[in-house]
C-alpha positions in Angstrom: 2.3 -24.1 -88.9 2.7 -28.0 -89.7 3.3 -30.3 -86.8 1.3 -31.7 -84.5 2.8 -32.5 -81.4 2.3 -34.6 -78.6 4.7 -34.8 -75.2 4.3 -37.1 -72.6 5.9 -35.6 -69.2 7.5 -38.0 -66.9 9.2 -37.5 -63.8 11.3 -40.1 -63.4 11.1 -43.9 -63.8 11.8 -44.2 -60.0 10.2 -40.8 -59.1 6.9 -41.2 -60.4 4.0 -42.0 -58.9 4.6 -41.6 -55.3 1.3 -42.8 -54.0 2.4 -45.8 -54.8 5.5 -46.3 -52.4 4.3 -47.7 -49.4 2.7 -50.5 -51.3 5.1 -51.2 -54.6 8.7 -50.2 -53.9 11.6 -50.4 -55.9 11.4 -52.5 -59.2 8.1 -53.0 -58.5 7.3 -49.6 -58.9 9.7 -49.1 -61.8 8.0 -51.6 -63.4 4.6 -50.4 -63.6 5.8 -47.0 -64.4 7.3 -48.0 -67.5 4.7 -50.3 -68.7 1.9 -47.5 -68.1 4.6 -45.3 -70.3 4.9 -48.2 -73.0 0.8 -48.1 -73.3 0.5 -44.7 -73.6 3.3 -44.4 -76.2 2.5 -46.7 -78.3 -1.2 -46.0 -78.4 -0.1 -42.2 -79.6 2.1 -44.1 -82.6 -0.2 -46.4 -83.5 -2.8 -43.4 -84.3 -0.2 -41.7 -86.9 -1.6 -38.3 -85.7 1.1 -36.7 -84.7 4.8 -35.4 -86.2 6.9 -35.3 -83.4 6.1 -37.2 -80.0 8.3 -36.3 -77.4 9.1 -37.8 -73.6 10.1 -34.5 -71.6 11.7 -35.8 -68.4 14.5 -34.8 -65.8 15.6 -38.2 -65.5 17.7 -39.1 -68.5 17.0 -42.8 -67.9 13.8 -41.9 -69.4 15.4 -41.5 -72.9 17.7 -44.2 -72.6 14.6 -46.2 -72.2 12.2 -45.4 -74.7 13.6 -42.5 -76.9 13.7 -44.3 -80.4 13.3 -43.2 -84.8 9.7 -42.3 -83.8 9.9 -40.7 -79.9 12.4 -38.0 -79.2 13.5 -36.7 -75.5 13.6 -33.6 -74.2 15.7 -33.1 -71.0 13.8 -30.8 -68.4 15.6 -27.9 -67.0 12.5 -26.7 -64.6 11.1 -28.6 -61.4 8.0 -29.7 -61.4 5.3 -31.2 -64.0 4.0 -27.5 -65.2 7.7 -26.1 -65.9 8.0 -29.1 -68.2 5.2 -28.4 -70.2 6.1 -24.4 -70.4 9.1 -26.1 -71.6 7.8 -28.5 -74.1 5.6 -25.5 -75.3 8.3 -22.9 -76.0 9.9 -25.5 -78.0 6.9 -26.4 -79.8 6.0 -22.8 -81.1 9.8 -21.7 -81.7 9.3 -25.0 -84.4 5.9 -23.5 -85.9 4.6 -26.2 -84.4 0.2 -26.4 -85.6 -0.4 -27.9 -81.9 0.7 -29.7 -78.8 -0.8 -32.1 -77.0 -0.2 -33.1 -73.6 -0.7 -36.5 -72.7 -0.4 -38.0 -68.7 1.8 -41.3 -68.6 -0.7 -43.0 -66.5 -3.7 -43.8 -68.6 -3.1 -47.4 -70.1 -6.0 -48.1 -71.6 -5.9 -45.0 -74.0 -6.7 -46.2 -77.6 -5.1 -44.6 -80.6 -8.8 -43.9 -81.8 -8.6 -41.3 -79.3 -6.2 -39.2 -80.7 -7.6 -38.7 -83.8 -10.8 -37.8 -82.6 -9.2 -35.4 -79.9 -7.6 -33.9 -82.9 -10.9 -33.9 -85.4 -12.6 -31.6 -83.1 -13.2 -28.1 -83.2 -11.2 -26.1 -86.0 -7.6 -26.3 -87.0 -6.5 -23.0 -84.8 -6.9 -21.2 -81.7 -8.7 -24.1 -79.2 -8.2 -26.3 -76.3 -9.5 -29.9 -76.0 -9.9 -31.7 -73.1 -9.7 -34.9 -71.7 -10.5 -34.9 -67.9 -9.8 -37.7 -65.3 -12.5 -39.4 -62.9 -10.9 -37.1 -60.4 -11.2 -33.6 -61.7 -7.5 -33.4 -63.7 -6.3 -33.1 -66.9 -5.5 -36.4 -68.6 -4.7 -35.1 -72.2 -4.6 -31.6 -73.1 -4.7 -30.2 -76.9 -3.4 -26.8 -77.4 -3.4 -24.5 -80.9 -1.5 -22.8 -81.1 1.6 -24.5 -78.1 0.8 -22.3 -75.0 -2.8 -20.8 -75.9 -3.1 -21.9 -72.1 -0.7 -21.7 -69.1 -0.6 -25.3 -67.8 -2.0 -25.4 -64.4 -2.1 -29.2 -63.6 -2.3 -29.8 -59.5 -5.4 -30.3 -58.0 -8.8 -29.4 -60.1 -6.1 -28.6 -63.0 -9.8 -29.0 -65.8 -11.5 -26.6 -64.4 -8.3 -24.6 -64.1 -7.6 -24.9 -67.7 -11.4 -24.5 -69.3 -12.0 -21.4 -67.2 -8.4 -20.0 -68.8 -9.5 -21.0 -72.4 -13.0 -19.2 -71.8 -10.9 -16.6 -70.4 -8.3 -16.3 -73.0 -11.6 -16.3 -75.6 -10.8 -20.0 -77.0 -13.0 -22.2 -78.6 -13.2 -25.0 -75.5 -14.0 -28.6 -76.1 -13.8 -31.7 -73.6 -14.1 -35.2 -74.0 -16.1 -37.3 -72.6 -13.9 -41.1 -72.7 -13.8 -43.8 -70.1 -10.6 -44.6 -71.5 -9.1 -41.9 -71.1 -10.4 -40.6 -67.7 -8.9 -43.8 -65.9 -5.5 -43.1 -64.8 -3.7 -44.7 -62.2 -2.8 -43.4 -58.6 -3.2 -45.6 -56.0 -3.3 -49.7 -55.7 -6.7 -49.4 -56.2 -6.7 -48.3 -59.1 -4.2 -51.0 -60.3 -7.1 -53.5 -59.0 -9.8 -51.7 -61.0 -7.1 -52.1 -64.2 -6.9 -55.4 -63.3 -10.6 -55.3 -64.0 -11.0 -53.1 -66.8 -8.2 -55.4 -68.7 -9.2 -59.1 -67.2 -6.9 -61.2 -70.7 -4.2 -58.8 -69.7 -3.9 -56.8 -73.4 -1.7 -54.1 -72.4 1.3 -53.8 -70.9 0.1 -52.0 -67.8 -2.5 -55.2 -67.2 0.2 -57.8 -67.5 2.3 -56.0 -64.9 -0.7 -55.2 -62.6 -1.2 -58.6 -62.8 1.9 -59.9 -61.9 2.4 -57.2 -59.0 -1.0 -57.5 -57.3 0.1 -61.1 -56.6 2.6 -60.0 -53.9 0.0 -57.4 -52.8 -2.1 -58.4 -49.3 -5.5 -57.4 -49.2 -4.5 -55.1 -46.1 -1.9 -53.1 -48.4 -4.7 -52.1 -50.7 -6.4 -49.3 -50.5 
């Protein structure tokens, strides 16, 4: 075992982040979606952590978009976000991958400081480190070896997944990061970005930014 993976599932650049609709619809939408994906990415290249970074996705446009010399694309044959990371996993341990991390395309303020601390900790084999969200998911996900878990992301997916790794008798590790526990979901939360990221650094704060403007205060909540 060599590689260190990371995948970033995505469900579509249209497709994702339904919440969203009612408030930011078509390009709108799209736009925010694929600056949110253009964060997280480059935040996970930037920290030089990881051999092979992968987009999973059903939606081809996906790797049209952002599959490049350092991100690959996986096209998913299963519905749904935990079939793509079975997926990603098989794939990952039938390449003697060393581990796999899952990383949600919705946290822009992610640093690549991150990743190498999320993969300093614990030893090399046989653990799970977490990353949980403000609102009791999984944000990122490290795995060694691919698939020492069965994802479980849905509602309450971080207590789903430490209770498997005590389970499964893994050494268990979360982390504790304001960074990486803000994801976004709602228009509120692209307000509290807009916050969070008032000069507008990343990509996700330029086009919160931009969109709030055509947001009324009655469309946010």
């Amino acid at each position: 075992m060599t590689d260190n993976w990371a995948v970033i599932p995505v469900k579509g650049l249209t497709e994702s982040k339904t919440r969203l609709s009612t408030s930011l619809q078509g390009d709108k939408k799209r736009i925010l979606v694929e600056a949110l994906l253009e964060d997280v990415l480059s935040s996970i290249i930037r920290s030089r952590v990881y051999e092979t970074v992968m987009l999973i996705s059903p939606d081809e446009n996906v790797g049209s978009r952002f599959r490049s010399q350092e991100v690959s694309f996986l096209k998913q044959i299963g519905l749904g976000l935990n079939r793509a990371i079975e997926q990603a996993n098989r794939l990952a341990t039938q390449k003697h991958a060393r581990s796999l991390t899952t990383v949600l395309a919705d946290i822009p303020l992610v640093d690549p400081g991150d990743f190498k601390e999320l993969l300093s900790i614990g030893p090399s084999l046989r653990k799970v480190v977490m990353a949980p969200s403000l609102k009791g998911g999984t944000n990122v996900m490290l795995t060694s070896p691919p698939g020492a878990i069965s994802p479980s992301y849905g509602r309450w997916s971080y207590s789903k997944h430490l209770r498997q790794a005590q389970i499964s008798g893994l050494n268990a590790y979360s982390i504790s990061n304001s960074r990486i526990s803000f994801d976004i979901d709602t228009v509120s939360d692209v307000m509290e970005l807009r916050r969070r990221d008032p000069e507008s650094k990343t990509a996700s704060g330029r086009a919160a930014e931009m969109l709030t403007l055509a947001l009324s205060p009655t469309r946010i909540r």
